[in-house]
N, C-alpha and C positions, 0 to 999 in steps of 0.2 A: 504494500500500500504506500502512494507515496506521500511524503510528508505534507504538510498545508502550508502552503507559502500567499501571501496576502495583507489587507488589510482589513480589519474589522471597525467598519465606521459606525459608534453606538451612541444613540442616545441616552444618556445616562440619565438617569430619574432621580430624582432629589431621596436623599437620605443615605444614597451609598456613596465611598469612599472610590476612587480611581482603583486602587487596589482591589477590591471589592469584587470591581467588573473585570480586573485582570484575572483572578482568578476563578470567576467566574468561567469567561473564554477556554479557559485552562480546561474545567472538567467537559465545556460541551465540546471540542474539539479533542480532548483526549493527548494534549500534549502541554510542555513545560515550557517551550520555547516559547513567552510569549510577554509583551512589553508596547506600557502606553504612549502616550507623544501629550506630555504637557498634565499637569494634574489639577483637576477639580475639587474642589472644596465638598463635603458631604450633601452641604444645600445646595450647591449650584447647577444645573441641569442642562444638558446639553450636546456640544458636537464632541466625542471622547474618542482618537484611532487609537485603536490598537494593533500593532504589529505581529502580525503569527509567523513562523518560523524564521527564517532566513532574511525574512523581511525588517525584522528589528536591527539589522547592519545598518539598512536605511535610512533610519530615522533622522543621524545625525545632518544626512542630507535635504531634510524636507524644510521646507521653506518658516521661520518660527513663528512668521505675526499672526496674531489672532483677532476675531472679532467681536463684542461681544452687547449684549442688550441689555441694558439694567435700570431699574428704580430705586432713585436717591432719594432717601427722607431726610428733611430738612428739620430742624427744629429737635433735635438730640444728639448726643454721643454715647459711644457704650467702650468696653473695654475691647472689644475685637473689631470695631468699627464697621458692624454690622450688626441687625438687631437679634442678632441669634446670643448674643452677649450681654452682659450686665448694666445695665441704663448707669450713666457717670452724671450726668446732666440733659435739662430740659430749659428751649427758652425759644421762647418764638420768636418766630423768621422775623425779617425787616420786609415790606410791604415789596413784593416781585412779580415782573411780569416777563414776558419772552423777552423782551428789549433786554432789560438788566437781569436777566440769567442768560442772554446770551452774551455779555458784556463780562462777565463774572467767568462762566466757561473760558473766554478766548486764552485768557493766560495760560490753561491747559493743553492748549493746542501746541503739538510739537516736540521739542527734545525738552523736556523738563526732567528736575528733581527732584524723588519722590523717596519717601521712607515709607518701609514697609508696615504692616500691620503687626503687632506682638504677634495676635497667630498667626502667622506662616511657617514658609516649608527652609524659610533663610537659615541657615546654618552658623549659631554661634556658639565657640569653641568645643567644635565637631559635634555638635545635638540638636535638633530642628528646633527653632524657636518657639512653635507652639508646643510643644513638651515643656517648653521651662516656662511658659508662660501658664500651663495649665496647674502647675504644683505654684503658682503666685507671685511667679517673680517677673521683675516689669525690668526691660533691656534697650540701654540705648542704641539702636539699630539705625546703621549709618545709611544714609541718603544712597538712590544709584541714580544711574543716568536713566530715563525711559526713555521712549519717544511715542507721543499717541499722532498716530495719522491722519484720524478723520476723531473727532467729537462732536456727535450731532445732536440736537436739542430736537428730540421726536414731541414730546407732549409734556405737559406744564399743568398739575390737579392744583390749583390757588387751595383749597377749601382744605386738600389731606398733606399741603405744603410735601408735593412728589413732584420731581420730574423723573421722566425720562428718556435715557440718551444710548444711543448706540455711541461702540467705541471700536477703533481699527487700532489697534499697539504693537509694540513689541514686545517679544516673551520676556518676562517678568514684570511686565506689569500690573498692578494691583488694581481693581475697582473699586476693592474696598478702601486703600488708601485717597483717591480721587473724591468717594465721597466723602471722606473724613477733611481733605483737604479743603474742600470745595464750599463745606459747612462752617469752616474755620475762615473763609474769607469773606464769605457771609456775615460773621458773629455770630452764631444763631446754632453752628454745629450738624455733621451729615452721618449717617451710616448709612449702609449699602440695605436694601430693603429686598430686594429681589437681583437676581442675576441670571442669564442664560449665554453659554456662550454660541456660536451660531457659523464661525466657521473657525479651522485650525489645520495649522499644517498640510492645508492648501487643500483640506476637507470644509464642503460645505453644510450645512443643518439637512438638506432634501435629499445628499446622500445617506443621510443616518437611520438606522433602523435600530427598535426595539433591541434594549439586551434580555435574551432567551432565558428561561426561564430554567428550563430543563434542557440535559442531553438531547432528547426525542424533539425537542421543536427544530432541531437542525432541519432536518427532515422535509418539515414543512416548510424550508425556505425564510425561517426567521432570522438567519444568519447567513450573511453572504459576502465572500472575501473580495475585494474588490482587487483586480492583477497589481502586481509589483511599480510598473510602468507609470501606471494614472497618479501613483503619487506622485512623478515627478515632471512633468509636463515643463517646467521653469531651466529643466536641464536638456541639449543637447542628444540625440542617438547616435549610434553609430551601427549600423547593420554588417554584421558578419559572413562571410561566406565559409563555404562548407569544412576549409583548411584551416582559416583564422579561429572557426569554434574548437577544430583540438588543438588548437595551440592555447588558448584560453582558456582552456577546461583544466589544461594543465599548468594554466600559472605562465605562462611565459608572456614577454611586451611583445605588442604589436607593432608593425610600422605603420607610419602614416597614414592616413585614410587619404586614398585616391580622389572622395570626392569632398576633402575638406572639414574641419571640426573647428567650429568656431572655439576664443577663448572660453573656457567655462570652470567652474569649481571641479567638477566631476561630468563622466561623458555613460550614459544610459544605453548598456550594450544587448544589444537583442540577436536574435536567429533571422535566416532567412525568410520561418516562418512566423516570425515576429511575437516570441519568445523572450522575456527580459531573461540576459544570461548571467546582469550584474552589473558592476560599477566598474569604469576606470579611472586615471589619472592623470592626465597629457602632461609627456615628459618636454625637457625643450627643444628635441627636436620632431615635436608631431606626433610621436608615438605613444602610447597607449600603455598603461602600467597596470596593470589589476591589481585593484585595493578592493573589492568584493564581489567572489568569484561564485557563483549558482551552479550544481549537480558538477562539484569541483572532482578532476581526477589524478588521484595519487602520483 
């Protein structure tokens, strides 16, 4: 039987952990090899890949920005900067309307500096920060660089003092910090009320399907690996002919591609029946280095 190589694009349902759903994939597929792209919060619900076999080489190649859609409440703080945490304070908003919350937003627009939220996944002196924040201890967690792409001001409740904004970033960036930030520029204070994210790793929300419940719903087509290739669409191919595949199979560079390889990070090698076979590496003279080789031979 041969192994499952793929991607598992899953909507992940609020209340489970990333890990949760990785092992999840684990028993309905019946294999070990298998790893997320970007980790979700327990509450947060949304676009989750997962990489199954071979496929998890890839990862490091897939594109990191993410998108995401959430409602900010205004007019509180909590300790985790979401309301899934301990209320710190309460104070109503200053009088807003689109105009001056979109005026308020623009500062967020861009490469900004953000500190993270106590809970995250940040690592301070080698222990995830939400572990030391859960036993009570509060950590001065230094600023990074973000960049948010697009922040869009979707809808604006005056009455339940919410908006909300879709956001295009780069990986590591927090929503929950932006509404903490964002409430803080206000006066008035913000935590993250709702979150989904909607696309990731150059997966989008309408590719995602239910995570299975059971083994047996395989079956029925509730799980379905999306090919190796589609996740990389951003990178270059390089189509093989019938001598170049054993020479790749076995590990050795290729020469030049006769009809050209543009510059790229990495170059997307397939079959002539259009087979991803794996990754390579353009040396400096044209040629082709295997850094992730598929149905490798000794």
């Amino acid at each position: 039987m041969t192994a499952p190589i793929g991607f598992a694009v899953i909507d992940k349902p609020a209340g489970l952990t990333s890990h949760a759903c990785v092992a999840r994939i684990r028993r309905v597929l019946g294999t070990r090899r298998v790893g997320h792209g970007g980790t979700l919060d327990p509450a947060v619900t949304g676009v989750l890949p997962i990489a199954v076999g071979q496929a998890t080489r890839l990862l490091p190649y897939l594109p990191g920005d993410k998108t995401y859609r959430g409602v900010i409440q205004l007019g509180v703080t909590t300790g985790t900067d979401d309301l899934q945490g301990a209320v710190l304070s309460r104070k109503p908003p200053p009088e807003l309307n689109r105009i001056s919350l979109e005026q308020a937003l623009s500062v967020f627009r861009g490469s900004i500096s953000q500190r993270p939220p106590q809970v995250s996944a940040v690592h301070v002196d080698g222990e995830r920060a939400h572990a030391r924040a859960r036993r009570g201890e509060v950590m001065d967690l230094p600023a990074r660089t973000v960049t948010l792409h697009r922040l869009e001001l979707l809808n604006w409740d005056p009455a339940q003092a919410q908006l909300e904004v879709e956001v295009h970033c780069t990986a590591g960036t927090y929503i929950r910090s932006l509404a903490r930030d964002l409430g803080e520029a206000l006066g008035c204070g913000g935590a993250l009320a709702e979150l989904r994210r909607i696309e990731a790793l150059g997966f989008r929300a309408d590719q995602a399907v239910p995570l299975p419940e059971a083994p047996e719903q395989v079956g029925a087509g509730s799980l379905t690996l999306l090919r190796p290739e589609l996740a990389l669409p951003h990178l270059p191919q390089r189509m093989l002919t019938a001598s170049e595949q054993e020479d790749w199979s076995c590990g050795r560079r290729l020469g030049p591609d006769p009809h050209g390889t543009p510059p790229a990070d990495a170059v997307v090698v397939i079959s002539e029946g259009g087979r991803m076979l794996g990754l390579g590496l353009l040396d400096g003279e044209g040629g082709l280095k295997p850094k992730v080789v598929f149905e490798a031979r000794g």
